[in-house]
C-alpha positions as protocol buffer text, in pm:
chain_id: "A"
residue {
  index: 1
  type: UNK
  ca { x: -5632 y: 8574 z: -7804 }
}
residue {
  index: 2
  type: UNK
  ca { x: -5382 y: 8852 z: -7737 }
}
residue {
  index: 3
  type: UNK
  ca { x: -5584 y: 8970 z: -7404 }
}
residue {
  index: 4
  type: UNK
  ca { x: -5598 y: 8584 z: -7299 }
}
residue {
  index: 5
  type: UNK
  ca { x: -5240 y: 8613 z: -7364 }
}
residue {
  index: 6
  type: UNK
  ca { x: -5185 y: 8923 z: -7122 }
}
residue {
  index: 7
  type: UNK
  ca { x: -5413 y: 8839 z: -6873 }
}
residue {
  index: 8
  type: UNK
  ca { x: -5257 y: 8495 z: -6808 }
}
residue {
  index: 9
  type: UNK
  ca { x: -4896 y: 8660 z: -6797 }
}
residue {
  index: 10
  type: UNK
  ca { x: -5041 y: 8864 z: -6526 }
}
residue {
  index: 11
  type: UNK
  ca { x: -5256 y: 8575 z: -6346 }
}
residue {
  index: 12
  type: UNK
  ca { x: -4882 y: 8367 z: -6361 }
}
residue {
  index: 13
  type: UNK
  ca { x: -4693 y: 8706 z: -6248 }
}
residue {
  index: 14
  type: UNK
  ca { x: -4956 y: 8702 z: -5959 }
}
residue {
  index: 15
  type: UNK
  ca { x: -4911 y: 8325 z: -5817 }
}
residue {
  index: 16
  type: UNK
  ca { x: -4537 y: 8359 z: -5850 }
}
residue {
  index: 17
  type: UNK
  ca { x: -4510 y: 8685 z: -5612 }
}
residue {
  index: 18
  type: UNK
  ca { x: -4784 y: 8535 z: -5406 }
}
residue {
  index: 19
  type: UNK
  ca { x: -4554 y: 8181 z: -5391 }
}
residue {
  index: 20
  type: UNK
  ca { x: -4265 y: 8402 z: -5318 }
}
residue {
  index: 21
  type: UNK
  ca { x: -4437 y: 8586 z: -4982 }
}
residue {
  index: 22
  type: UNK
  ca { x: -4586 y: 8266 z: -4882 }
}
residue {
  index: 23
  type: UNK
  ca { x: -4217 y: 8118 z: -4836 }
}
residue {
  index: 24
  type: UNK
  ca { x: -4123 y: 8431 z: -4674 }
}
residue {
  index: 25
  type: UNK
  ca { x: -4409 y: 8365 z: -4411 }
}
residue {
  index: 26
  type: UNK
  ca { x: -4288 y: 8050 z: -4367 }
}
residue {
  index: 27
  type: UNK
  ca { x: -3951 y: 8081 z: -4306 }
}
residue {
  index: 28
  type: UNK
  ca { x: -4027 y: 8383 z: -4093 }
}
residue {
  index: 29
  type: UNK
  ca { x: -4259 y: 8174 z: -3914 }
}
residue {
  index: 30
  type: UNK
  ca { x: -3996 y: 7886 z: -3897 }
}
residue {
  index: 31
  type: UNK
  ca { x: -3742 y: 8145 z: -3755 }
}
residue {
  index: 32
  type: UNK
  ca { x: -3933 y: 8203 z: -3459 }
}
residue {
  index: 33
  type: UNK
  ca { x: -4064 y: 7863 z: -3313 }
}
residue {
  index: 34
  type: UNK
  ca { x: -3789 y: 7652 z: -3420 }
}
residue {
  index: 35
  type: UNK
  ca { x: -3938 y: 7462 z: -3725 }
}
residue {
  index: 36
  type: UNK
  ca { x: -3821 y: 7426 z: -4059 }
}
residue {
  index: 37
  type: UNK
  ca { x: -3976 y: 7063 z: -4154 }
}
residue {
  index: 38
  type: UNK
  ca { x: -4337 y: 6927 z: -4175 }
}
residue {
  index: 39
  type: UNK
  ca { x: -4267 y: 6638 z: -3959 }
}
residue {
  index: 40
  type: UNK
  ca { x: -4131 y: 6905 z: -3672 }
}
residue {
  index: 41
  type: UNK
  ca { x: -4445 y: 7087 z: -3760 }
}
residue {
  index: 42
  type: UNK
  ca { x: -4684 y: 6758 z: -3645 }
}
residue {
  index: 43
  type: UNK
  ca { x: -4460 y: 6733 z: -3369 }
}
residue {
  index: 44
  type: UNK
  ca { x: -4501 y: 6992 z: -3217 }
}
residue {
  index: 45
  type: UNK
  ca { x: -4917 y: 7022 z: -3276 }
}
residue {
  index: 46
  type: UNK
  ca { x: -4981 y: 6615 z: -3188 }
}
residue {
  index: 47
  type: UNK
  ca { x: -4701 y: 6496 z: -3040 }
}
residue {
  index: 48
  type: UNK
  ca { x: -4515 y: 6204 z: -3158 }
}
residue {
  index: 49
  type: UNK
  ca { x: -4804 y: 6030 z: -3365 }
}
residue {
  index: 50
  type: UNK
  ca { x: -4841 y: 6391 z: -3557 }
}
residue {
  index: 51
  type: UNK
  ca { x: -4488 y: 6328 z: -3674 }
}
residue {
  index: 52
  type: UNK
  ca { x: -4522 y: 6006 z: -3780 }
}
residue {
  index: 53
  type: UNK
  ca { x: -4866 y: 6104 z: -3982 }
}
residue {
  index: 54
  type: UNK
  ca { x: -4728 y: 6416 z: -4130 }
}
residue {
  index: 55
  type: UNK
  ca { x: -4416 y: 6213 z: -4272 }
}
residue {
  index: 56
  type: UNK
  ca { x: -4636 y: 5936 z: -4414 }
}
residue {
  index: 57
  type: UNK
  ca { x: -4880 y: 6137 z: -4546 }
}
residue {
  index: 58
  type: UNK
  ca { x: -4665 y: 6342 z: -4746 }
}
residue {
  index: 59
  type: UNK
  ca { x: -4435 y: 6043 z: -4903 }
}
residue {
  index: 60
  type: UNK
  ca { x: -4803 y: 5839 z: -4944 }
}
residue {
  index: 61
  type: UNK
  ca { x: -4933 y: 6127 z: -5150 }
}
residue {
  index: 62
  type: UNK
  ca { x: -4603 y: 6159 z: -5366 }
}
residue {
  index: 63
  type: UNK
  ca { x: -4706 y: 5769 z: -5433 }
}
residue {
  index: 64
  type: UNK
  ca { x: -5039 y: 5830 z: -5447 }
}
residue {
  index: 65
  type: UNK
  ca { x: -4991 y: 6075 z: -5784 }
}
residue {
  index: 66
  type: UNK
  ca { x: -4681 y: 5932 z: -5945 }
}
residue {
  index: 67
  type: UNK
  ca { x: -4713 y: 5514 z: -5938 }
}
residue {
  index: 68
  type: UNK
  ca { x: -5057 y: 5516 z: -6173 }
}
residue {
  index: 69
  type: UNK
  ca { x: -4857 y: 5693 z: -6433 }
}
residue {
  index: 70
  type: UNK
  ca { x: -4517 y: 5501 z: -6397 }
}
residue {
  index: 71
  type: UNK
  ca { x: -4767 y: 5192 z: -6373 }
}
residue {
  index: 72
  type: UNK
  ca { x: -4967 y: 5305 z: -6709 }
}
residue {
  index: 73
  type: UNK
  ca { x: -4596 y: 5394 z: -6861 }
}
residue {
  index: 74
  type: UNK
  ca { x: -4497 y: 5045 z: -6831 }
}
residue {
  index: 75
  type: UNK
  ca { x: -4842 y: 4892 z: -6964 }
}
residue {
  index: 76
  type: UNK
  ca { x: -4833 y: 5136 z: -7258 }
}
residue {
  index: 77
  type: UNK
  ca { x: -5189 y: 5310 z: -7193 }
}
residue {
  index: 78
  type: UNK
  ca { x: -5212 y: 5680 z: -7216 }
}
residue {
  index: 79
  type: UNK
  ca { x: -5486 y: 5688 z: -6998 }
}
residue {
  index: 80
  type: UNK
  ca { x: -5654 y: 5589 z: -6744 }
}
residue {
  index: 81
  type: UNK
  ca { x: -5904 y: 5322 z: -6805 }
}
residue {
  index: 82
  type: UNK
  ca { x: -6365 y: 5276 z: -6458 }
}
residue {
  index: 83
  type: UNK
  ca { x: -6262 y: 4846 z: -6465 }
}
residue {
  index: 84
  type: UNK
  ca { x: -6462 y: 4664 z: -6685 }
}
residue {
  index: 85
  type: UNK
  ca { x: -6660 y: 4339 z: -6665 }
}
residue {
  index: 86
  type: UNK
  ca { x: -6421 y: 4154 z: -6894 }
}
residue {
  index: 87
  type: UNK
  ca { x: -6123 y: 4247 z: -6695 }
}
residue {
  index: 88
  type: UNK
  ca { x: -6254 y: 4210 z: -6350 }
}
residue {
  index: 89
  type: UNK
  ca { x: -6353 y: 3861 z: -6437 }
}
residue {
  index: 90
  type: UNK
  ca { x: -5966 y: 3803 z: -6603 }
}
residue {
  index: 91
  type: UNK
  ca { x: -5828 y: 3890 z: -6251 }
}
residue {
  index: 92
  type: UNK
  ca { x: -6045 y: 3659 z: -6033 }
}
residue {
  index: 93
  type: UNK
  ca { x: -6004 y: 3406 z: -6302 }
}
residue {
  index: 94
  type: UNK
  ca { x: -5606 y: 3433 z: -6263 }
}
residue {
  index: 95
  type: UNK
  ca { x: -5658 y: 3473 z: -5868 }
}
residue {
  index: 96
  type: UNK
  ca { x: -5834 y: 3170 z: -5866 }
}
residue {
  index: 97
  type: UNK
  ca { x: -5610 y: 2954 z: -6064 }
}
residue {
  index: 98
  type: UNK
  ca { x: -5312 y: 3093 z: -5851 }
}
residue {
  index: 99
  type: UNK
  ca { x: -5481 y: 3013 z: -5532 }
}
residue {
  index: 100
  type: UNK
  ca { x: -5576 y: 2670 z: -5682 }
}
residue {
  index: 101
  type: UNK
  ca { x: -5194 y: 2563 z: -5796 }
}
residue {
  index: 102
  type: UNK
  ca { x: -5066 y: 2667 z: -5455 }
}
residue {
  index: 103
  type: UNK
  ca { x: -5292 y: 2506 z: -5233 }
}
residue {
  index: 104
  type: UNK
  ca { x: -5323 y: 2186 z: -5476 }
}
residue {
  index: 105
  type: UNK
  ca { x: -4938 y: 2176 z: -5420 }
}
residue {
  index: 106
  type: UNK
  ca { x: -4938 y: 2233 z: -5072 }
}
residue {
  index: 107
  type: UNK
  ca { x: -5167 y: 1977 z: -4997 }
}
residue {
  index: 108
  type: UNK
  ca { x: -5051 y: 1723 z: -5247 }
}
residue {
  index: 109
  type: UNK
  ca { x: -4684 y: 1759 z: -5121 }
}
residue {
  index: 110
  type: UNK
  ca { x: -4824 y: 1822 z: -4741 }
}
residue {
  index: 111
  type: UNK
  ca { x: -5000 y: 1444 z: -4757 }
}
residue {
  index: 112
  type: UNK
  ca { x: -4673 y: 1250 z: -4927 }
}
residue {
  index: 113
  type: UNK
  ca { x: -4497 y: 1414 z: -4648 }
}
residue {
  index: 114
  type: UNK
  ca { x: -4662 y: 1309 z: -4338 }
}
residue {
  index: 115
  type: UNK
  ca { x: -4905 y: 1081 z: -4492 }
}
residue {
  index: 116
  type: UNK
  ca { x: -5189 y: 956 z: -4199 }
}
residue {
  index: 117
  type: UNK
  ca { x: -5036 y: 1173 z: -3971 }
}
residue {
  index: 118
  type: UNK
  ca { x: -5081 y: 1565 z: -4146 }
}
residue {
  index: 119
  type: UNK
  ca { x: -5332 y: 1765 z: -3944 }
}
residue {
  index: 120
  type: UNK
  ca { x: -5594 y: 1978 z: -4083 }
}
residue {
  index: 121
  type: UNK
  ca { x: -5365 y: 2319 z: -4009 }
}
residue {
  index: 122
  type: UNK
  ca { x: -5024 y: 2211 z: -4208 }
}
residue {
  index: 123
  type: UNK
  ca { x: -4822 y: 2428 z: -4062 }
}
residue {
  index: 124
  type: UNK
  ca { x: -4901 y: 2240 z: -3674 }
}
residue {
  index: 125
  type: UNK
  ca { x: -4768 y: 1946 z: -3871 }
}
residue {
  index: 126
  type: UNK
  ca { x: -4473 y: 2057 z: -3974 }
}
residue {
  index: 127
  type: UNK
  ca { x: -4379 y: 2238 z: -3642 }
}
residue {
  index: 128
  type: UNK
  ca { x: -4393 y: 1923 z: -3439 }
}
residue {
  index: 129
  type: UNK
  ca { x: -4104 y: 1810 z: -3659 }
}
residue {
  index: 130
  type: UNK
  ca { x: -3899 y: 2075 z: -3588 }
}
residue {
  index: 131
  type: UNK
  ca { x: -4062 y: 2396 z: -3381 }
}
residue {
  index: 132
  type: UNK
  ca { x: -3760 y: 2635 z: -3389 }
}
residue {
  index: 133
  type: UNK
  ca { x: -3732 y: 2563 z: -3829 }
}
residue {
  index: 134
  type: UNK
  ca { x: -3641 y: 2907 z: -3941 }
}
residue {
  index: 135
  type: UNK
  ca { x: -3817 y: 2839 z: -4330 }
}
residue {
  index: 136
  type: UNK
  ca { x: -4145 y: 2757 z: -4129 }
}
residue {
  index: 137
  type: UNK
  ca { x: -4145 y: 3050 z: -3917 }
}
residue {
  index: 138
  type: UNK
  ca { x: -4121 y: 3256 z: -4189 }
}
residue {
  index: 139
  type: UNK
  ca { x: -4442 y: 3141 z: -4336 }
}
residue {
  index: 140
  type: UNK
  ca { x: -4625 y: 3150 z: -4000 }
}
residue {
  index: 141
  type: UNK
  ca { x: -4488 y: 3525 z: -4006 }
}
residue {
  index: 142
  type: UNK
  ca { x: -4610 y: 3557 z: -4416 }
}
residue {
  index: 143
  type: UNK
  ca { x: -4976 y: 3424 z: -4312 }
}
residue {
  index: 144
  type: UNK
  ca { x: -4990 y: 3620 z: -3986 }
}
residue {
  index: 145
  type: UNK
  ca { x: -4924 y: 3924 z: -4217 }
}
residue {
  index: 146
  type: UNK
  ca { x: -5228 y: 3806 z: -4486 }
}
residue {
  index: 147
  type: UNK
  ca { x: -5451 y: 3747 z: -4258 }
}
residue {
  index: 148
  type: UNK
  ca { x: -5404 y: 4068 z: -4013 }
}
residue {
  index: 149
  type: UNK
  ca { x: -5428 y: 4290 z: -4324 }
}
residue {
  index: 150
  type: UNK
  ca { x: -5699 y: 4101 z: -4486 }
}
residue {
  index: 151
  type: UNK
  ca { x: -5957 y: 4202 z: -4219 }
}
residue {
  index: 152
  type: UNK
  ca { x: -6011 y: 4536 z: -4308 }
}
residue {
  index: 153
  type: UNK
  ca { x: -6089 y: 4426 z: -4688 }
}
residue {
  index: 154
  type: UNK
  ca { x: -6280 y: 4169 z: -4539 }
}
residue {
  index: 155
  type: UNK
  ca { x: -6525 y: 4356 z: -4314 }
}
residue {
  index: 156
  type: UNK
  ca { x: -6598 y: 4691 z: -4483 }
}
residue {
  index: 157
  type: UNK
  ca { x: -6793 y: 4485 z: -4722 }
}
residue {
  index: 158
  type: UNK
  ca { x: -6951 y: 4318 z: -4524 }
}
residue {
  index: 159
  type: UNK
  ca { x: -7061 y: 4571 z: -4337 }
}
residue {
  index: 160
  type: UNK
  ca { x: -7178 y: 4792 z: -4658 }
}
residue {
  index: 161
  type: UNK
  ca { x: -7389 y: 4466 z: -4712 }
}
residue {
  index: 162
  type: UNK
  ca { x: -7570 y: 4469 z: -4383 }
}
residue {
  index: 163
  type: UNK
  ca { x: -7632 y: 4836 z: -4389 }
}
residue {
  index: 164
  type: UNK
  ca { x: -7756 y: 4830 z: -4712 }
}
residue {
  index: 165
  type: UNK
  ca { x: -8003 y: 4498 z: -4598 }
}
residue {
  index: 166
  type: UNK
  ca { x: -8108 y: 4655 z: -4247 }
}
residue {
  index: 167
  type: UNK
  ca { x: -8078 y: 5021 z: -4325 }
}
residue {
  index: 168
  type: UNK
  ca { x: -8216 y: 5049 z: -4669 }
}
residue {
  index: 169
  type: UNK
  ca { x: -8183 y: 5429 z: -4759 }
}
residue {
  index: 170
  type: UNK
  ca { x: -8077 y: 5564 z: -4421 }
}
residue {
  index: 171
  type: UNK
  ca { x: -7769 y: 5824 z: -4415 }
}
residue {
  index: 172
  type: UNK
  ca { x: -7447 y: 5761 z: -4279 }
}
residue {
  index: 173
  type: UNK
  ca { x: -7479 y: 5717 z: -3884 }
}
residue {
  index: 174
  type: UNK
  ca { x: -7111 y: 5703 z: -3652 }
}
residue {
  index: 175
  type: UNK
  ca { x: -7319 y: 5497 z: -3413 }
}
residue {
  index: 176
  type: UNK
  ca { x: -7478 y: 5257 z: -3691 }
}
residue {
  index: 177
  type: UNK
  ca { x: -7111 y: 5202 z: -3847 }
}
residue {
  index: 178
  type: UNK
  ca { x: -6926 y: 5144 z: -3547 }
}
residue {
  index: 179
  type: UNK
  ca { x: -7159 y: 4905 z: -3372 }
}
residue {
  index: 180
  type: UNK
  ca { x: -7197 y: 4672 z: -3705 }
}
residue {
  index: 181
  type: UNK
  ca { x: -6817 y: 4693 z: -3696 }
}
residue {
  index: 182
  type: UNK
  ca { x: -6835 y: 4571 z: -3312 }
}
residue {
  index: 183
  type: UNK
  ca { x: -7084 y: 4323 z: -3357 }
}
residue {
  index: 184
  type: UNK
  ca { x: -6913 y: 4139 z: -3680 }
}
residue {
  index: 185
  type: UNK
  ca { x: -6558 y: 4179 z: -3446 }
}
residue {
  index: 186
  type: UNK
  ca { x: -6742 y: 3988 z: -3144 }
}
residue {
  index: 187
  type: UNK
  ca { x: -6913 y: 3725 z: -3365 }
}
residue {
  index: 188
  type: UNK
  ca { x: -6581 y: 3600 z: -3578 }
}
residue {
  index: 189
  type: UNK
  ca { x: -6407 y: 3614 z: -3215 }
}
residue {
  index: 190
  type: UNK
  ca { x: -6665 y: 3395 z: -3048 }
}
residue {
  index: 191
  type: UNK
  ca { x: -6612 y: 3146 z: -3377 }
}
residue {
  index: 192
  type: UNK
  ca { x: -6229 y: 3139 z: -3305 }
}
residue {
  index: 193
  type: UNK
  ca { x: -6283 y: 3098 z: -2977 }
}
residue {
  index: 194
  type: UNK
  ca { x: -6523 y: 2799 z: -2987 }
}
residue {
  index: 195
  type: UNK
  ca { x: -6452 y: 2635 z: -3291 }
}
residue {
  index: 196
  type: UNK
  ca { x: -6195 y: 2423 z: -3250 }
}
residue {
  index: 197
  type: UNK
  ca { x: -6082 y: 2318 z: -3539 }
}
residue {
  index: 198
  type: UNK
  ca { x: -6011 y: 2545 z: -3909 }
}
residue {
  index: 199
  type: UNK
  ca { x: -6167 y: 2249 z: -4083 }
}
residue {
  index: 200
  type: UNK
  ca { x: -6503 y: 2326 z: -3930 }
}
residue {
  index: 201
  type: UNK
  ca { x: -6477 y: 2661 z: -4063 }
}
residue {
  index: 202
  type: UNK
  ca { x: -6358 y: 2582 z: -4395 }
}
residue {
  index: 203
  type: UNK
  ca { x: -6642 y: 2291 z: -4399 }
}
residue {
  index: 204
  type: UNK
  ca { x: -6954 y: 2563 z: -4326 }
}
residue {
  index: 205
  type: UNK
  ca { x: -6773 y: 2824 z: -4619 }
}
């Protein structure tokens, strides 16, 4: 116990002086190009973009470690808890009943609006009343937002699926992942493109 004791005093002595020299280095270093910041740092090695990466990367990872333990603070669980089947089906179940309320109202409250005349895209409806309605816009905006960063959530499972149904057992492959990704990108675009209608879409799901 006592040479644990001594030996970790000396390991913690160690990292300390070694800390100490390490932000003498950098300073040093700092001192002679000009940089005393991580962002300058990916400035100066990738431009502009390395900036912007370096300074999101750093407050991301910050996030990354403190908002599961604020988050299990606030639920009252002192640990983390692999999901479980019982909880994963309590979330759809509440995701599906949220969906359901919203589009029940929207469609209930969409038909007494316009009656005979509501289109099969809402929105269309209600900007031929007034195009320039600030409260509409703003949902346009809201679903241009879901949508745009739904896609990625979207396609990587899909495209796990087809590699696991074409490729059964292969390894990873650049080539194999990017050209699934291209062909499922081309496909969905040809849809939008000839389909003319969401209704058709929603009719086939």
């Amino acid at each position: 116990m006592i040479r644990f004791l001594v030996f970790s005093r000396i390991l913690l002595t160690c990292i300390a002086a070694l800390s100490c020299y390490s932000v003498h280095l950098l300073l040093r270093s700092a001192g002679v190009v000009g940089i005393r910041a991580y962002e300058q740092l990916g400035m100066r090695a990738f431009g502009h973009p390395g900036k912007i990466v370096a300074a999101m990367s750093s407050y991301l990872f910050i996030v990354k470690s403190e908002l599961p333990l604020v988050i299990q603070a606030f639920l009252g669980q002192t640990s983390s808890s692999d999901p479980t089947k019982r909880r994963m089906q309590n979330i759809g179940n509440v995701s599906i009943l949220g969906m359901f309320i919203m589009y029940f109202l929207t469609a209930t409250f969409g038909y007494l609006t316009f009656y005979g005349n509501t289109e099969a895209e809402l929105l269309h409806t209600y900007s031929k009343v007034d195009p320039l309605d600030t409260l509409i816009l703003c949902v346009r905006l809201a679903v241009l937002v879901a949508v745009t960063l739904t896609v990625p959530v979207v396609l990587f499972p899909i495209r796990r699926a087809l590699l696991q149904l074409l490729f059964p057992g292969k390894p990873f492959h650049w080539l194999r992942h990017i050209a699934i990704a291209l062909c499922l990108l081309s496909v969905v675009n040809l849809l939008v493109i000839l389909v003319p209608n969401i209704r058709d879409i929603f009719g086939i799901t």
